[in-house]
C-alpha positions as CSV (number, residue, x, y, z in Angstrom):
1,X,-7.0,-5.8,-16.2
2,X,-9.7,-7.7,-15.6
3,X,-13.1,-7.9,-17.2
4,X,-16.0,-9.7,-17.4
5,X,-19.5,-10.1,-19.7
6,X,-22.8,-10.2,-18.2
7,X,-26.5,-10.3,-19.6
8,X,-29.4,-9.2,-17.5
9,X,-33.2,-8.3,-18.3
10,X,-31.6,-4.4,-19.0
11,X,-28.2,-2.4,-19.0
12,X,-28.1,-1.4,-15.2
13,X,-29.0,-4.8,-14.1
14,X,-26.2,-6.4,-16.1
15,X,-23.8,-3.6,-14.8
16,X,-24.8,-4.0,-11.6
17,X,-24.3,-8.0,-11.6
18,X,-20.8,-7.4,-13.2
19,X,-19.6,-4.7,-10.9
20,X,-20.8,-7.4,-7.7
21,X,-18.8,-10.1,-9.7
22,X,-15.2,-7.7,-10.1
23,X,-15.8,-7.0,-6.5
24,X,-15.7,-2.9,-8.1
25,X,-17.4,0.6,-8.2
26,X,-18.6,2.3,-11.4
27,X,-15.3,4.8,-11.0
28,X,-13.4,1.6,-11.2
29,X,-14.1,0.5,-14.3
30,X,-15.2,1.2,-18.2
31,X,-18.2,0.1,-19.5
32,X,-19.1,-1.1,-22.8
33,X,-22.9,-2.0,-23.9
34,X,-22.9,-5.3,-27.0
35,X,-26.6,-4.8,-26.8
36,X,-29.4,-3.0,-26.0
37,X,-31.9,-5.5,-24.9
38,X,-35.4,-4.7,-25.8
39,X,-38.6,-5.7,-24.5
40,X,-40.7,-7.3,-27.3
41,X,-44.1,-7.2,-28.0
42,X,-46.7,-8.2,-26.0
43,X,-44.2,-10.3,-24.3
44,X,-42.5,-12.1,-26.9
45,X,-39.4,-11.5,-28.7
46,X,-37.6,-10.0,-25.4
47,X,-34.0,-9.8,-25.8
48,X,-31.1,-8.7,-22.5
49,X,-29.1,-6.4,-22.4
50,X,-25.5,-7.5,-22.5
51,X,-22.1,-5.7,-21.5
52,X,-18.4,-5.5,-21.2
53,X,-17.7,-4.0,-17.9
54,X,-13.3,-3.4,-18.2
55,X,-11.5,-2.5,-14.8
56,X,-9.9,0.6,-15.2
57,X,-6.0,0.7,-16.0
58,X,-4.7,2.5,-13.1
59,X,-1.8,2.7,-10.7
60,X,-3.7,1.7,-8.0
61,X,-5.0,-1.6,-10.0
62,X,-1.5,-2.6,-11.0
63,X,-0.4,-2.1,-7.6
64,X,-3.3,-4.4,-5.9
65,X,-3.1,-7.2,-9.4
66,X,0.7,-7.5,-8.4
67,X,0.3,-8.0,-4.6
68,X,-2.6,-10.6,-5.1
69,X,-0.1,-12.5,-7.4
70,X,2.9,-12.3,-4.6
71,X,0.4,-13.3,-2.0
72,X,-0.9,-16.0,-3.7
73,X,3.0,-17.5,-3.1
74,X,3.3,-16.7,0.1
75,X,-0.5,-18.9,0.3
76,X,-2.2,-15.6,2.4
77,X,-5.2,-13.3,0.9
78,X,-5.5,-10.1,2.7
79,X,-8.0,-7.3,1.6
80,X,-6.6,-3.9,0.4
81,X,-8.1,-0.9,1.4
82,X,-6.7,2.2,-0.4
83,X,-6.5,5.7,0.2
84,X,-4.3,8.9,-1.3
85,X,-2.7,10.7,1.2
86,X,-0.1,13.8,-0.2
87,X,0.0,12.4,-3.5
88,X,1.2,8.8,-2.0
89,X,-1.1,6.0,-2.7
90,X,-1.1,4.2,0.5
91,X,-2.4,0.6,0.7
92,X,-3.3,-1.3,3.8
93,X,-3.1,-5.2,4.2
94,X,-5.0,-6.6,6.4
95,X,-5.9,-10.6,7.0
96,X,-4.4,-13.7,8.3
97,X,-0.9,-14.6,7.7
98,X,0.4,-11.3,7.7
99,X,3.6,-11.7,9.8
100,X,4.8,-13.2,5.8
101,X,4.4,-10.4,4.7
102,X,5.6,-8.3,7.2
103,X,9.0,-10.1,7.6
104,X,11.9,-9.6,10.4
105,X,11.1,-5.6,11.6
106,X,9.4,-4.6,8.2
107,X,12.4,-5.8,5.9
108,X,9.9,-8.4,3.7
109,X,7.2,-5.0,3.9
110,X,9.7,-3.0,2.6
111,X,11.1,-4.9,-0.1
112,X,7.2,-5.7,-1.1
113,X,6.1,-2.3,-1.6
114,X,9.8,-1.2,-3.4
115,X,9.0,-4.0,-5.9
116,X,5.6,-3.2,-6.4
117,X,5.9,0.5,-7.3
118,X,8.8,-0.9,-9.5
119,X,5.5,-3.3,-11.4
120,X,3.1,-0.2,-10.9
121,X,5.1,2.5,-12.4
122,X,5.4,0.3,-16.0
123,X,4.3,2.9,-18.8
124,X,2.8,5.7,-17.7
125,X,2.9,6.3,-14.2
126,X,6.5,6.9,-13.6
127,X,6.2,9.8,-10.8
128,X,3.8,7.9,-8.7
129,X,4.7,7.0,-5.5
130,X,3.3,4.2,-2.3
131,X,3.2,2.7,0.9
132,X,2.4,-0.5,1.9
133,X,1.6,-1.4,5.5
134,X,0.2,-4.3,6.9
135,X,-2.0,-4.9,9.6
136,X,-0.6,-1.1,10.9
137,X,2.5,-2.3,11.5
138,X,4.1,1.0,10.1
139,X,2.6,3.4,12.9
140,X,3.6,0.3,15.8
141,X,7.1,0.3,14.6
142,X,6.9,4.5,14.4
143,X,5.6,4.3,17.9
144,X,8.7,1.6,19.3
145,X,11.3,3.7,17.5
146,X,10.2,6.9,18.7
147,X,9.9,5.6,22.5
148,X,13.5,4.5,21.7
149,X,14.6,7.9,20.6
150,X,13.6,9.1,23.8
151,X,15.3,6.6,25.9
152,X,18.6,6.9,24.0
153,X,18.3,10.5,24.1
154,X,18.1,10.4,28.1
155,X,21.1,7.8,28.3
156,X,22.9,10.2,26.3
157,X,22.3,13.7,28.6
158,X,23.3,11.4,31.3
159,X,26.4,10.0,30.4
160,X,27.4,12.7,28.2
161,X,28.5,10.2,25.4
162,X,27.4,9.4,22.1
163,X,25.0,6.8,21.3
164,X,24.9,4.1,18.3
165,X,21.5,3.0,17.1
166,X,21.3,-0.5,15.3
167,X,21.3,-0.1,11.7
168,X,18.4,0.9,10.2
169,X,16.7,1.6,6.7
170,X,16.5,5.5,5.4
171,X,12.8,5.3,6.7
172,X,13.7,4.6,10.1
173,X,16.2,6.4,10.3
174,X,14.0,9.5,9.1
175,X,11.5,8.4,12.4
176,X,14.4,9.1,14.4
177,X,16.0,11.8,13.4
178,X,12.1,13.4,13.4
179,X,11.3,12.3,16.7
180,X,14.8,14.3,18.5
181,X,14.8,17.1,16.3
182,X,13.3,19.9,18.8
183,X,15.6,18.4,21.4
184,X,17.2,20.8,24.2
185,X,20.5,18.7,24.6
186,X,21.3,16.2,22.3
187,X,21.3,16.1,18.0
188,X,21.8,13.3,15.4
189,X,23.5,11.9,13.0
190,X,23.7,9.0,10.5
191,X,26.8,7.6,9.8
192,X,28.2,4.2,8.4
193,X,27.0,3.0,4.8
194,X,23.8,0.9,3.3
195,X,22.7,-1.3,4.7
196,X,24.7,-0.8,7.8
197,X,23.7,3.2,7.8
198,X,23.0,3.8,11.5
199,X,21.5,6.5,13.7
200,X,24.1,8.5,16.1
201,X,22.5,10.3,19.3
202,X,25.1,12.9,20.7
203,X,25.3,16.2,23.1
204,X,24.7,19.8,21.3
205,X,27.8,20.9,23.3
């Protein structure tokens, strides 16, 4: 985790000048006073303040530490802005050079975030879970699939046949069978076997 020492004229200034340096909030981080500081008298004999402000040890901290190190390989920075959403941690990417990161339809994105909660989950926060997007790319490829669901849906009513979908991972797959599961006429399926698993579209009858 990282951490940093700072002196300043009293506590809260030299908080304050190592919370601006860790780029962190007071919830982020523990904070340890060395000293006091005192005033002196009649101006002489002042001493600061100095403390040990600690980033906190957290999921979310491991999480963002192991995707700054993978970044720095694949020579783009992004920022990270995090949120919790039904117990998921879900961290967005944002920056230049994101299509790296991204990968041929997600498949770099997904590997990313299955090998960061692998790094995140180390000692003590096994039941954790996350998603990574980048740049939104998650809801734009929901969106395309989900217009594709449609489309294949209405091919299938009209020819009466069953449709095969291009393989997909268990995510997309989940988009798809979402997305046609209020359907009048047709119903899905997956069949096949990772990482070849596909989506079928048939008719109810």
């Amino acid at each position: 985790m990282k951490s940093v020492e700072k002196s300043a004229k009293n506590v809260e200034e030299a908080v304050d000048a190592a919370l601006f340096e860790l780029a962190l909030t007071r919830d982020d981080v523990e904070i340890e006073v060395l000293e006091e500081g005192s005033k002196g008298i009649f101006g002489f004999g002042s001493k600061n303040a100095r403390v040990k402000v600690t980033e906190k040890d957290t999921f979310e901290s491991r999480a963002i530490h192991f995707l700054e190190k993978v970044c720095s390989y694949l020579d783009v920075t992004p920022s990270f802005h995090c949120h919790r959403e039904d117990n998921i941690l879900k961290i967005q990417m944002e920056g230049p050079g994101m299509g790296a990161v991204i990968g041929h339809r997600g498949e770099t994105l997904d590997a990313l975030q299955y090998l960061t909660t692998l790094a995140a989950r180390r000692d003590g926060f096994q039941d954790e879970k996350l998603m990574l997007d980048a740049e939104n790319y998650r809801a734009k490829r929901e969106e395309s699939l989900v217009k594709l669901a449609n489309k294949m849906a209405a091919k299938c009513e009209r020819t009466g046949r069953r449709v095969a979908l291009e393989p997909m991972n268990p995510y997309e797959r989940r988009i798809l069978h979402f997305a046609l599961q209020d359907h009048p006429t047709v119903t899905t399926m997956s069949e096949g076997v990772e990482p070849r698993r596909r989506v079928i579209i048939l008719p109810k009858s």
